[in-house]
Residue frames as a rotation matrix with the C-alpha (Angstrom) as fourth column:
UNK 1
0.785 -0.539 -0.305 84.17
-0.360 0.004 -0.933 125.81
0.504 0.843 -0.191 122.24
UNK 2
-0.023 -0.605 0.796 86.69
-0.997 -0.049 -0.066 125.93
0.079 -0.795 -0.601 124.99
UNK 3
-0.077 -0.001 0.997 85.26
-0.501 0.865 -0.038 121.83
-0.862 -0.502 -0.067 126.07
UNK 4
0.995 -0.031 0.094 85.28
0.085 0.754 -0.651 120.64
-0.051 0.656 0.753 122.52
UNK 5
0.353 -0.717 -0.601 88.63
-0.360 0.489 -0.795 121.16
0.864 0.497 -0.086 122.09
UNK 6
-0.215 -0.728 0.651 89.71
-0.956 0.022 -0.291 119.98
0.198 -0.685 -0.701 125.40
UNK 7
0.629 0.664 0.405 87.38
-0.498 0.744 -0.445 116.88
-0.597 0.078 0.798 124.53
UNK 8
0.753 -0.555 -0.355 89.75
-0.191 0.332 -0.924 116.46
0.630 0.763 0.144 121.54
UNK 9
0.245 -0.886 0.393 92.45
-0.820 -0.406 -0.404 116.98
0.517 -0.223 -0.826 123.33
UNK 10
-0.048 -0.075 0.996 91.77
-0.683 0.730 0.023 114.12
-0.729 -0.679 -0.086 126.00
UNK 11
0.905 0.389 0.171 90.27
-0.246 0.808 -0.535 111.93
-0.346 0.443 0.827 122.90
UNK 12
0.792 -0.445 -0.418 93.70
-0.433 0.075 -0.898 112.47
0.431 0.892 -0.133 121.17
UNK 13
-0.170 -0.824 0.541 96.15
-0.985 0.163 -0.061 111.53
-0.038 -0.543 -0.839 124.25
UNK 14
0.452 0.512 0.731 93.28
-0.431 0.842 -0.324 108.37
-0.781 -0.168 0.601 124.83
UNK 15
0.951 0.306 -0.030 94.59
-0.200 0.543 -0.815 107.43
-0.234 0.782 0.578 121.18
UNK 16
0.430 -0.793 0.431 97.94
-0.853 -0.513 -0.093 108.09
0.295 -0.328 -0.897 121.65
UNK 17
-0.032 -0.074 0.997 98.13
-0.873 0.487 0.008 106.14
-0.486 -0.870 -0.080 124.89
UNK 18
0.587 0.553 0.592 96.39
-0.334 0.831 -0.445 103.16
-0.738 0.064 0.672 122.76
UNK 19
0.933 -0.147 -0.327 98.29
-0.163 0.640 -0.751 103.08
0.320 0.754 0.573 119.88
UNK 20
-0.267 -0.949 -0.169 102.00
-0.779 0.316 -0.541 102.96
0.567 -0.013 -0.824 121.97
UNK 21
-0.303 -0.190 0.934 100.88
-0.589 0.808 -0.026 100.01
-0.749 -0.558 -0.357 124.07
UNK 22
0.781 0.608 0.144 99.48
-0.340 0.606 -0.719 98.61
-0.524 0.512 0.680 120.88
UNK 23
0.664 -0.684 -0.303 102.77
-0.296 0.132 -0.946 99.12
0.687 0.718 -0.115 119.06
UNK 24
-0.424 -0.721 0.547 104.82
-0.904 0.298 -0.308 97.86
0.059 -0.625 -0.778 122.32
UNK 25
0.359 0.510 0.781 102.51
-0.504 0.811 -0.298 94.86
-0.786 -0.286 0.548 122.66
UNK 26
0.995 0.092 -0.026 103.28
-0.068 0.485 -0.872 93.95
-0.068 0.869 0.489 119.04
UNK 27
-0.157 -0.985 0.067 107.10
-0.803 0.088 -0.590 94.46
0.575 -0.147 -0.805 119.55
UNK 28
-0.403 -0.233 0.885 107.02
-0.780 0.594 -0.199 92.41
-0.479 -0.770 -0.420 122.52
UNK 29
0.867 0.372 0.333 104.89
-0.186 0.860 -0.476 89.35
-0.463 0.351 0.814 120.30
UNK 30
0.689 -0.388 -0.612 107.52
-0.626 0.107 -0.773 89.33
0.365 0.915 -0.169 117.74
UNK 31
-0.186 -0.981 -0.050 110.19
-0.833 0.185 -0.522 89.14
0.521 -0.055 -0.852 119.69
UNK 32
-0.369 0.266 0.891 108.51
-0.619 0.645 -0.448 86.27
-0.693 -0.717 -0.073 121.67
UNK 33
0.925 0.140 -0.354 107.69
-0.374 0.505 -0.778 84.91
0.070 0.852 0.520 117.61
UNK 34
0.754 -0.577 -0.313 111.01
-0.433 -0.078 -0.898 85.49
0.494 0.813 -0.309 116.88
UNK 35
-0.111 -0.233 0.966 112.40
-0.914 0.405 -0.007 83.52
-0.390 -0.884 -0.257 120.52
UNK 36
0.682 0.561 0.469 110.19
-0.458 0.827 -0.324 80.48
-0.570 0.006 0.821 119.62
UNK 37
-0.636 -0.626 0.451 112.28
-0.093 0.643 0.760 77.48
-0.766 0.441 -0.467 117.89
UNK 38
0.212 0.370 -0.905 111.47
-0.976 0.041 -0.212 77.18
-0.041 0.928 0.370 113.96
UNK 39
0.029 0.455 0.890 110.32
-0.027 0.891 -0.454 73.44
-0.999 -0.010 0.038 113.63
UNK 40
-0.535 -0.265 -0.802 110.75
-0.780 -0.210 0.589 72.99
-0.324 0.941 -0.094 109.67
UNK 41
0.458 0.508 0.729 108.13
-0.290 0.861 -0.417 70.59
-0.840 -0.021 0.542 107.95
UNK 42
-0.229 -0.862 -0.451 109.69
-0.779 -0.115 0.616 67.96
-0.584 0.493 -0.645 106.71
């Protein structure tokens, strides 16, 4: 019992961990969208 939840425990940091570099990675795109020069088609 004891190693499932400390199994969880690691699985949940592991997801954590992934989703703030996922949600910093996507910050950082934007603002490197939102950098880029807007070209209008004309």
């Amino acid at each position: 019992m004891y190693v499932n939840v400390q199994y969880i425990g690691v699985a949940m940091q592991k997801l954590k961990i992934t989703g703030l570099s996922l949600i910093i990675s996507g910050l950082l795109m934007a603002q490197a969208h939102a950098a880029e020069p807007v070209y209008p088609d004309q």
